[in-house]
C-alpha positions as CSV (number, residue, x, y, z in Angstrom):
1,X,26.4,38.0,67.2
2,X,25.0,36.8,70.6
3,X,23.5,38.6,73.4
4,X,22.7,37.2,77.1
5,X,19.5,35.5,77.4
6,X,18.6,37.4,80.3
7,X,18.6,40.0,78.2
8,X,16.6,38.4,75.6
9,X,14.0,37.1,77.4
10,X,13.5,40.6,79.5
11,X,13.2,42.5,75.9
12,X,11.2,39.1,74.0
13,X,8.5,39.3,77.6
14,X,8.7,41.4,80.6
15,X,8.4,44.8,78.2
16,X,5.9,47.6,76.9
17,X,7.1,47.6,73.1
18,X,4.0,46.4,71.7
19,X,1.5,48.0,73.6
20,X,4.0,51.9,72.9
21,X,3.9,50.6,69.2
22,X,0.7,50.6,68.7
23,X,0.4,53.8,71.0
24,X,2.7,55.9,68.4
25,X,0.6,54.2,65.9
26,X,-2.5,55.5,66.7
27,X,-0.6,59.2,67.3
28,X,0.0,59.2,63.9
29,X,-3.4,58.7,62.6
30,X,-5.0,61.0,65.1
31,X,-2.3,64.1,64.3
32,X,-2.7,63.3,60.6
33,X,-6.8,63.1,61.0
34,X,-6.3,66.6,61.9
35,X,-3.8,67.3,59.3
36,X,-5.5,66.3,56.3
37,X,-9.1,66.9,57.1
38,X,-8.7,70.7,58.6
39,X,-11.3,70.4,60.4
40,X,-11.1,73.0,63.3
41,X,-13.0,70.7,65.6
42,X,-9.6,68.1,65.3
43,X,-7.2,70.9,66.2
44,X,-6.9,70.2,69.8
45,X,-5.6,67.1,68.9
46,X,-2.5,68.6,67.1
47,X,-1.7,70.8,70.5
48,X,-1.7,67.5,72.6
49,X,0.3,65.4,70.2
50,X,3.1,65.1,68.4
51,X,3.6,62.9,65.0
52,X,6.5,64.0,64.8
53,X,7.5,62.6,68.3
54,X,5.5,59.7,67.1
55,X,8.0,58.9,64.2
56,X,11.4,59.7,66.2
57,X,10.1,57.4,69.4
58,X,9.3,54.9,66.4
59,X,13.2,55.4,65.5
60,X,14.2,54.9,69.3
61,X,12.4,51.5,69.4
62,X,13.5,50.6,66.2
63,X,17.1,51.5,67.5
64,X,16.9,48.9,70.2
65,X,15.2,46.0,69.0
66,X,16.7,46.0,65.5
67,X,20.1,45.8,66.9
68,X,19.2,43.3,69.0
69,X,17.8,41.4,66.0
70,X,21.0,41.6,64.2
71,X,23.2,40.5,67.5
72,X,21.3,37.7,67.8
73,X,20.9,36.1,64.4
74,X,23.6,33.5,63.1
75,X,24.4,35.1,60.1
76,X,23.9,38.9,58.5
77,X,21.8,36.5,55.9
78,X,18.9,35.2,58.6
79,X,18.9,38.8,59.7
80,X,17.6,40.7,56.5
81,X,15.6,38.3,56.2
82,X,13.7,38.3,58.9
83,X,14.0,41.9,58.4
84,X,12.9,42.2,54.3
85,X,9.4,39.5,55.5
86,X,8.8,41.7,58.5
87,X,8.6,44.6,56.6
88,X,7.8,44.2,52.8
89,X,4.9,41.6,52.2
90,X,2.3,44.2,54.1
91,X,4.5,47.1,52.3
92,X,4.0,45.2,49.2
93,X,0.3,44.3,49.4
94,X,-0.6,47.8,50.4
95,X,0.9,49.8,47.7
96,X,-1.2,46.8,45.0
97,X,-4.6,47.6,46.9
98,X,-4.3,51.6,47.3
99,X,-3.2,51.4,43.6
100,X,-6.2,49.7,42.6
101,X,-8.7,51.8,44.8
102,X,-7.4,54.6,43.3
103,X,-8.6,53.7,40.0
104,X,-11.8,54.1,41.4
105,X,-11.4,57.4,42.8
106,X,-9.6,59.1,40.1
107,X,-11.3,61.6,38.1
108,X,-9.2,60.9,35.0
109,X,-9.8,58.1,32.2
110,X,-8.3,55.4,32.5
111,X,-6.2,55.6,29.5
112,X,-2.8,54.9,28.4
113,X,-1.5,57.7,30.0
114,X,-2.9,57.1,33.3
115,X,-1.6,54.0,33.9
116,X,2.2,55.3,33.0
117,X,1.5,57.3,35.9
118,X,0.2,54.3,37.7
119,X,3.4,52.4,36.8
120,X,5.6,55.1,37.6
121,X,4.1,55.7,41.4
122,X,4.2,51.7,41.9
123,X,8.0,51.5,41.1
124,X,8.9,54.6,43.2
125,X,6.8,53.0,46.2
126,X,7.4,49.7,45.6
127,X,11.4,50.9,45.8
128,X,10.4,52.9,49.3
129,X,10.9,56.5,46.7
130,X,7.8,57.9,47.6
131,X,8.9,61.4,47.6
132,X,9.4,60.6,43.9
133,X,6.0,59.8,42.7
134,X,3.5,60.5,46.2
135,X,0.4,60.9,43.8
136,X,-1.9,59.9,41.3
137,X,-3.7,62.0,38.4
138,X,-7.1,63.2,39.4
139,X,-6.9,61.2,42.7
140,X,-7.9,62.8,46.2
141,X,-6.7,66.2,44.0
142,X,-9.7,68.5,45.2
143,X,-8.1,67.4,49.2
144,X,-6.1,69.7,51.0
145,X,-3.4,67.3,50.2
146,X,-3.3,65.0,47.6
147,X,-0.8,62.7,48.6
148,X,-1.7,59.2,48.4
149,X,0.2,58.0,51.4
150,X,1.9,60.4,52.9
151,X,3.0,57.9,55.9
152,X,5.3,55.8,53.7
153,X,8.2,58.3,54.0
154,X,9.8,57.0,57.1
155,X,9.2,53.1,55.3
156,X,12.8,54.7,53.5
157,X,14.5,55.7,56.7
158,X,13.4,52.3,58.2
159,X,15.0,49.8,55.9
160,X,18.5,52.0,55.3
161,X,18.6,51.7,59.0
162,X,18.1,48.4,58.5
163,X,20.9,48.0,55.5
164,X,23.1,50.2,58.5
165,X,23.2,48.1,61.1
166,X,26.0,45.4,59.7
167,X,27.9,48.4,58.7
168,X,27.5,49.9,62.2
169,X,28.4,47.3,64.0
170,X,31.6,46.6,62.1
171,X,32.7,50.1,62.9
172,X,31.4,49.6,66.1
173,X,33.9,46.3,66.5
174,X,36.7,48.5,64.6
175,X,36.6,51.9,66.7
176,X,34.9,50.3,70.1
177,X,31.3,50.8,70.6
178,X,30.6,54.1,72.7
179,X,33.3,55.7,70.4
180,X,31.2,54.5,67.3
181,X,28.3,55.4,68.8
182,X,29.3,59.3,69.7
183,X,30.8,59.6,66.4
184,X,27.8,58.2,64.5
185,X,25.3,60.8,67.1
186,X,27.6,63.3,66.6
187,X,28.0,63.5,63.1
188,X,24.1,63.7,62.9
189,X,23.6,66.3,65.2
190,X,26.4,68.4,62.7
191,X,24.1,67.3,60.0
192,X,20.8,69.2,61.7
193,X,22.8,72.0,62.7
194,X,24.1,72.6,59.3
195,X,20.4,72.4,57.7
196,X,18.9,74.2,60.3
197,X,21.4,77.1,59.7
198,X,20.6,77.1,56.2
199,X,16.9,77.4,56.8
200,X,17.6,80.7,59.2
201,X,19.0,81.9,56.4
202,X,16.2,82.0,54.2
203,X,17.3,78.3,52.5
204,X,13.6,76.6,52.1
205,X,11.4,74.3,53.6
206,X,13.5,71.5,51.2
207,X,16.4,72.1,53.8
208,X,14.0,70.9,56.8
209,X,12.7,68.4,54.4
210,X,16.6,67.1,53.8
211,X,16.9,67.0,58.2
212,X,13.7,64.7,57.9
213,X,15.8,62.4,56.8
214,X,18.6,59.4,57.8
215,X,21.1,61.7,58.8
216,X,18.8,63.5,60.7
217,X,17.0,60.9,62.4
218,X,19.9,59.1,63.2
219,X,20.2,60.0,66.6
220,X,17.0,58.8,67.4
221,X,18.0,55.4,66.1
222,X,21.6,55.3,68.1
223,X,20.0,56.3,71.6
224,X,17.9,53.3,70.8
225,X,21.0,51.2,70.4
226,X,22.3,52.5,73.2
227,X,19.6,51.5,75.1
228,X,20.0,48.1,74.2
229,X,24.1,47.6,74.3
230,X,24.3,49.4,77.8
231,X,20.6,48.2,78.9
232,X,22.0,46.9,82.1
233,X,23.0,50.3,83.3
234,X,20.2,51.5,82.0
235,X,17.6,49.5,83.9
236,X,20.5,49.5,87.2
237,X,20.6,53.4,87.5
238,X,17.0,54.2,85.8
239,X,15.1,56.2,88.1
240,X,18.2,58.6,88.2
241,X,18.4,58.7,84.3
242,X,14.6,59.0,84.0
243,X,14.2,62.0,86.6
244,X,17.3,63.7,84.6
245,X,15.0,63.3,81.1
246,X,12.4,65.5,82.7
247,X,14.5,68.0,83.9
248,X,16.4,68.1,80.6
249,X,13.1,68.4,78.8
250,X,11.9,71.1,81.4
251,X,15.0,73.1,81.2
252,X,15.1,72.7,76.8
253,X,14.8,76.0,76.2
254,X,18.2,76.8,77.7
255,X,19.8,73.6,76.2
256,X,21.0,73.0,72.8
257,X,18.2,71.0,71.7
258,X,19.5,69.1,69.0
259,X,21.8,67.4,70.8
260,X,19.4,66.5,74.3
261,X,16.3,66.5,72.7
262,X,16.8,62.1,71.0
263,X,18.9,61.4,74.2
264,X,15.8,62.8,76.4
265,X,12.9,61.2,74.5
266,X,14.9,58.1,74.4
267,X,15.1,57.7,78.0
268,X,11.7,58.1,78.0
269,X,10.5,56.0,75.6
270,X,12.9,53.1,76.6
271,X,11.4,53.3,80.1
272,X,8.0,53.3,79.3
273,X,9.3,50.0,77.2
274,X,11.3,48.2,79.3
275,X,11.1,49.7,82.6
276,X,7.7,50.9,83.5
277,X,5.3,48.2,84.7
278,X,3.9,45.4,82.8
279,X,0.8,46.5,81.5
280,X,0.4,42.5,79.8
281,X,1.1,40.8,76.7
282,X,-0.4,43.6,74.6
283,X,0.6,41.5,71.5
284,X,-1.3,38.3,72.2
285,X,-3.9,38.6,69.5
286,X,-0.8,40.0,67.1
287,X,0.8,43.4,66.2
288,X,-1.1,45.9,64.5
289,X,0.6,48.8,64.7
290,X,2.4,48.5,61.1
291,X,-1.2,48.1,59.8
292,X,-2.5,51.2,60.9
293,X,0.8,52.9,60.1
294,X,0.6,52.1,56.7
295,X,-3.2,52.0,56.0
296,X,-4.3,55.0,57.8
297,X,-3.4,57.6,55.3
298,X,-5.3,56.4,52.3
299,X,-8.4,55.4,54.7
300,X,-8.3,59.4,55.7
301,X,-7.8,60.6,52.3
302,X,-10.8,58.7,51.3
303,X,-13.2,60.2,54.0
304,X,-12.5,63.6,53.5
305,X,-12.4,63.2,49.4
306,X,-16.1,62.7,50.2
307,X,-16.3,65.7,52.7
308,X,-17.0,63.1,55.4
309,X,-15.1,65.1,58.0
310,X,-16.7,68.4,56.8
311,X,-20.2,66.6,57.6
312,X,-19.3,65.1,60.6
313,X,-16.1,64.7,62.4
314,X,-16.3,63.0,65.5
315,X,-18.2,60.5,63.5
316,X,-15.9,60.2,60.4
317,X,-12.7,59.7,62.9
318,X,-15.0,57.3,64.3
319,X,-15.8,55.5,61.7
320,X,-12.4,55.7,59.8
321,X,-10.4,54.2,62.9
322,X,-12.7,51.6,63.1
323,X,-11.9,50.8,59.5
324,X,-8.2,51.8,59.8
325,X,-8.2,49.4,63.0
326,X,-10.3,46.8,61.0
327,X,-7.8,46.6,57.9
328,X,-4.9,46.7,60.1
329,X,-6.2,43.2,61.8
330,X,-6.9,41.3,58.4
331,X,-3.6,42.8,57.4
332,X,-2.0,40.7,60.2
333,X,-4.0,37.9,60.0
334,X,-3.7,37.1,56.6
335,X,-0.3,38.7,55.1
336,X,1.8,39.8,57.9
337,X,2.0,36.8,60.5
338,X,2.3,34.0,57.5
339,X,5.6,35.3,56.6
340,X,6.8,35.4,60.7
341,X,8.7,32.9,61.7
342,X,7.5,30.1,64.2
343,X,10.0,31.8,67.1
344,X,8.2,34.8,66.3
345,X,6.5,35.8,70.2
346,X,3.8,36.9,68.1
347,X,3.6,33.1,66.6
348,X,4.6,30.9,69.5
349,X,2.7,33.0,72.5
């Protein structure tokens, strides 16, 4: 499990990673501002980006550095956890506190009954099961959707990639790693093409739901490990590769897209992070982007359950990404970096 250190210290320094993160971050919150609020006034927003995007380029990055992570821990043991404190403490702590400001918000009693539901939504979360239980009675009910955090879908996808990796890498180390690799892509793009069929054929929005998730997304996440296994011919032959992305996206309409789309954004994303100029240690006061992934949702839903965004909405997206923003710091500050280890760039630079 050992990679170069030239390697290591390129992706550890010399990279864009945090500063993209925190880019796709705020994406999110901007597309879903739109989203949730309706307020016609937000709508150019959703015709300039993509959260959708956002999430698979999140996938990408994940892809590459979680690989990495695993390659370079002494034992499968030191890497989930690194992995389980990175993730779950903040995961934890915000599912407690949304929980608890939704008692205030609910419109319902707090009765017996009530907190059964409580209990029942903070097992599926607390599990990564939202889809199970994604709301509360007589919580943020009279919003256009009532979903308490709608963001914490792709926390799932996440950690079974996560639970993958070993398993990957074994077949990788079995089969050879590009052949692993391709039959892993592969397999995924079968996967989409299957459930995309189905929906042509009248099969529901449940079968785009299903391509939402691992098997779908899986792509994203191998073109990230790609990028990190063959990152030396990556970064040797990347102007080439990056001028090919844009014609590829250019040209999609004639191109199976399934298939060229996660290779396309990948290059992309992977040379904004690793190839593209360094803008500066972007991550010198800490890494906020998980903060204001999973804050952001409830912080919205909140605003426009008071028809803040109906009032005003250049001043309620304002004001809620100041607060989204705000969180997301004291989120790092005091529960996130205390459970980083000292080696952690975050901690020692």
């Amino acid at each position: 499990m050992k990679t170069s250190v030239p390697l290591m210290a390129y992706a550890k320094q010399n990279n864009n990673f945090d500063l993209l993160r925190f880019l796709l971050a705020v994406t999110v919150f901007l597309v879903h501002s739109y989203v949730l609020s309706g307020s016609l006034f937000l709508e150019p927003i959703s015709k300039i980006l993509s959260s959708e995007v956002a999430v698979q380029s999140f996938f990408i990055v994940s892809g590459f550095l979680i690989f990495m992570s695993y390659e370079n821990s002494k034992t499968a043991k030191s890497y989930f956890q690194k992995r389980f404190w990175r993730i779950f403490p903040a995961y934890f702590f915000v599912i407690i506190v949304t929980v608890l400001i939704a008692s205030l918000f609910t419109a319902y009693t707090l009765d017996h009954h009530w907190w059964v539901s409580v209990l029942k939504y903070f097992l599926a979360n607390l599990f990564f099961l939202n889809f199970i239980n994604p709301n509360l009675p007589g919580v943020f009910e009279a919003n256009l959707n009532p979903t308490i955090n709608g963001a914490l879908w792709t926390l799932k996808i996440e950690v079974m990639f996560y639970l993958a990796v070993p398993l990957f890498v074994s077949l990788f180390n079995k089969v050879g790693r590009l052949p692993g690799m391709l039959c892993l892509f592969v397999c995924s793009v079968i996967y989409s093409y299957v459930l995309l069929a189905i929906d042509d054929h009248g099969g529901g929005e449940s079968f785009l739901a299903l391509r939402r998730q691992l098997p779908g997304q899986l792509t994203y996440f191998i073109v990230g490990a790609a990028g990190y296994y063959y990152f030396e011919y990556f970064k040797r032959f990347s102007k080439p590769i990056f001028l090919l992305a844009i014609m590829v996206i250019l040209f999609r309409a004639y191109l199976p897209w399934v298939v060229f789309e996660p290779i396309a954004l990948g290059v992309l994303v992977l040379y904004f992070a690793t190839i593209f100029p360094y803008i500066g240690n972007f991550g010198k006061y800490g890494d906020f982007s998980y903060g204001i992934y999973i804050l952001h949702f409830p912080v919205l839903q909140i605003f426009i359950s008071h028809q803040l965004f109906d009032q005003s909405p250049l001043l309620a997206l304002i004001t809620s990404s100041s607060i989204v923003l705000l969180f997301a710091v004291l989120l790092w500050n005091f529960v996130e970096k205390p459970f980083l280890r000292h080696s952690s760039h975050y901690v020692s630079g």
